[in-house]
C-alpha positions in Angstrom: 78.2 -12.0 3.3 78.2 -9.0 1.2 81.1 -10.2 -1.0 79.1 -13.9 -1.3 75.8 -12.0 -2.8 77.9 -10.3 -5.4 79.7 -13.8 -6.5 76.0 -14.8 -6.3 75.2 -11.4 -8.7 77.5 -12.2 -11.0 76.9 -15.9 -11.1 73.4 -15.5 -12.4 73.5 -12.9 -14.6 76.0 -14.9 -16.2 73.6 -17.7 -16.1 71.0 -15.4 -17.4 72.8 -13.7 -20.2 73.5 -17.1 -21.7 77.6 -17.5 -21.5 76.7 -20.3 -19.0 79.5 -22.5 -17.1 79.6 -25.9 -17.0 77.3 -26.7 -14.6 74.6 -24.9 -16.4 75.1 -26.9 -19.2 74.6 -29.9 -17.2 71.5 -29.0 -16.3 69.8 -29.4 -19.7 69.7 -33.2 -18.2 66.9 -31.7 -16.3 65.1 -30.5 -19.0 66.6 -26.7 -19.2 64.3 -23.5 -19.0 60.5 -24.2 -18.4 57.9 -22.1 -17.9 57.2 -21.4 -13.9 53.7 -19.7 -14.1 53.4 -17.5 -10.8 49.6 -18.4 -9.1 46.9 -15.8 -8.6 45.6 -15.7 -4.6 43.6 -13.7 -2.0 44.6 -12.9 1.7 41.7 -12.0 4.3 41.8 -9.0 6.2 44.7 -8.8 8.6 46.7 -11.8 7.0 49.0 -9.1 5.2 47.3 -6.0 4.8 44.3 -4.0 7.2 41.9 -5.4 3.9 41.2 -7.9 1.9 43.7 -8.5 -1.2 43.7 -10.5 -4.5 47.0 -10.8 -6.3 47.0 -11.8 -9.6 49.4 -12.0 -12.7 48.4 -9.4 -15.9 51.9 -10.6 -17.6 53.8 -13.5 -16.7 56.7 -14.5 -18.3 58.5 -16.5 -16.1 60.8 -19.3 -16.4 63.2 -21.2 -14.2 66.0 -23.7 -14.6 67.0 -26.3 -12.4 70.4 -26.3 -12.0 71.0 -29.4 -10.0 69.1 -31.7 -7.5 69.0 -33.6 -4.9 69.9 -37.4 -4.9 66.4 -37.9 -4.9 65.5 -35.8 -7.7 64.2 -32.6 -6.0 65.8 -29.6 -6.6 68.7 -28.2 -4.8 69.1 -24.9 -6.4 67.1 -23.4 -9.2 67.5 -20.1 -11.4 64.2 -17.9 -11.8 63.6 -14.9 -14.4 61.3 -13.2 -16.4 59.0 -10.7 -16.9 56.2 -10.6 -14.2 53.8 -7.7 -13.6 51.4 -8.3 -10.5 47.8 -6.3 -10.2 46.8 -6.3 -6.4 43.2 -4.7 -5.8 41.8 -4.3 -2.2 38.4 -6.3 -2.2 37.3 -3.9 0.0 37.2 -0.4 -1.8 38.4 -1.8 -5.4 41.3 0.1 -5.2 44.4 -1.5 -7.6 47.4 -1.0 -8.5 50.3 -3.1 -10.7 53.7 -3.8 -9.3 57.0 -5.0 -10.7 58.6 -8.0 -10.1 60.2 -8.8 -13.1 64.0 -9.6 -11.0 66.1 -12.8 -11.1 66.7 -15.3 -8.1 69.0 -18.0 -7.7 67.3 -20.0 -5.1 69.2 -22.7 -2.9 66.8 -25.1 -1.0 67.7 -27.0 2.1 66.8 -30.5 3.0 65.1 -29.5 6.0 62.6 -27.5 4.0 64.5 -24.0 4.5 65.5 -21.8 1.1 67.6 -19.2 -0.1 66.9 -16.6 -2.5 69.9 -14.8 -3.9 68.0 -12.2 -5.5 68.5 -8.9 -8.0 65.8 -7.0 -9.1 62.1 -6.4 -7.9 60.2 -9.6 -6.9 57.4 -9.6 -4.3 57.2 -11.2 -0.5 54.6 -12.0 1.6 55.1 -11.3 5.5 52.5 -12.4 8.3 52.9 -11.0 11.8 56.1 -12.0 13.7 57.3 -13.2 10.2 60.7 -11.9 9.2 62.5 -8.7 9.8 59.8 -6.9 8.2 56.6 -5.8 9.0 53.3 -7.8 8.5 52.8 -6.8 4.8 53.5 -7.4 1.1 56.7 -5.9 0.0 58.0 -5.1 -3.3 61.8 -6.1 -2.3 64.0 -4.4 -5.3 68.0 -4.1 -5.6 71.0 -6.8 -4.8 69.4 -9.0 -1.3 69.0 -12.4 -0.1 65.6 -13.7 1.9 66.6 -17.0 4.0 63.4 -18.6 4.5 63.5 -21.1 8.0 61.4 -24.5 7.5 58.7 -22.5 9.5 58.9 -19.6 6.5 60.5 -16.8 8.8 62.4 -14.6 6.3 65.5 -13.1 6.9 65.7 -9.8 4.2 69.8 -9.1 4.0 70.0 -5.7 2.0 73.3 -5.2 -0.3 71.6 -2.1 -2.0 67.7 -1.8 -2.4 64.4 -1.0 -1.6 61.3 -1.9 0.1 57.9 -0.7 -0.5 54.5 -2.5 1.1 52.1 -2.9 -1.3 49.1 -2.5 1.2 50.1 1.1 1.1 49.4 2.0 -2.2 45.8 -0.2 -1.7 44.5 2.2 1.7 
């Protein structure tokens, strides 16, 4: 596995640096980088953290590039980056704070609805109770990981080298 995320590593910062191979190239068919603007929301108490949370972009420069599809034209894998910074404010005290999760993921989706991220960099997860292998939360995920997501959205974390820190924390 570990040896498969650093092929993955060095496949997309290849991709991302611009000396693309071929198949990169191909995938100007599907229009090559477009913006991917990252949606604002708001979680209830107890959905991810004790409170109340809103999430919402302050600078969002995020892109992504399909790098090939499905025979039905829906993607099978996709490359995100860009710059994304993410204020979260507890609706309960006003308490905010801005996170980081400007990273890169080359993301591989299944036809029964599952996905993998092949991630490097910061980028931000949700987790509900009984979710994944981490706690209910929100989780600034940073370093060399993958997150396979089941059709049901249970996420697998797989650590190369990394962090996590839960963003409810910082909101208490």
């Amino acid at each position: 596995m570990r040896r498969a995320v650093i092929a993955i590593v060095a496949v997309v910062g290849t991709l991302v640096t611009g000396a693309a191979p071929v198949q990169a190239a191909e995938a100007g068919v599907h229009g090559g980088w477009v913006p991917a603007p990252q949606a604002g929301y708001e979680q209830p108490a107890g959905a991810r953290c004790d409170f109340a949370v809103r999430s919402e972009p302050v600078l969002d420069e995020v892109r992504k590039l399909v790098l090939d599809t499905y025979p039905d034209g829906k993607p099978k894998r996709e490359l995100y980056a860009g710059d994304l910074i993410v204020k979260f404010t507890n609706l309960e005290t006003g308490a905010s704070k801005e996170f980081d999760a400007s990273g890169t993921a080359m993301i591989d989706y299944g036809t029964d609805g599952s996905m993998t991220w092949y991630a490097v960099g910061p980028a931000i997860f949700g987790f509900r109770v009984d979710g994944g292998n981490l706690p209910r939360g929100i989780w600034v995920i940073d370093g060399v990981y993958t997150i396979a997501f089941t059709p049901t959205y249970y996420k697998t974390v797989t650590m190369v080298h990394g962090t996590t820190d839960n963003v409810c924390t910082h909101l208490d």
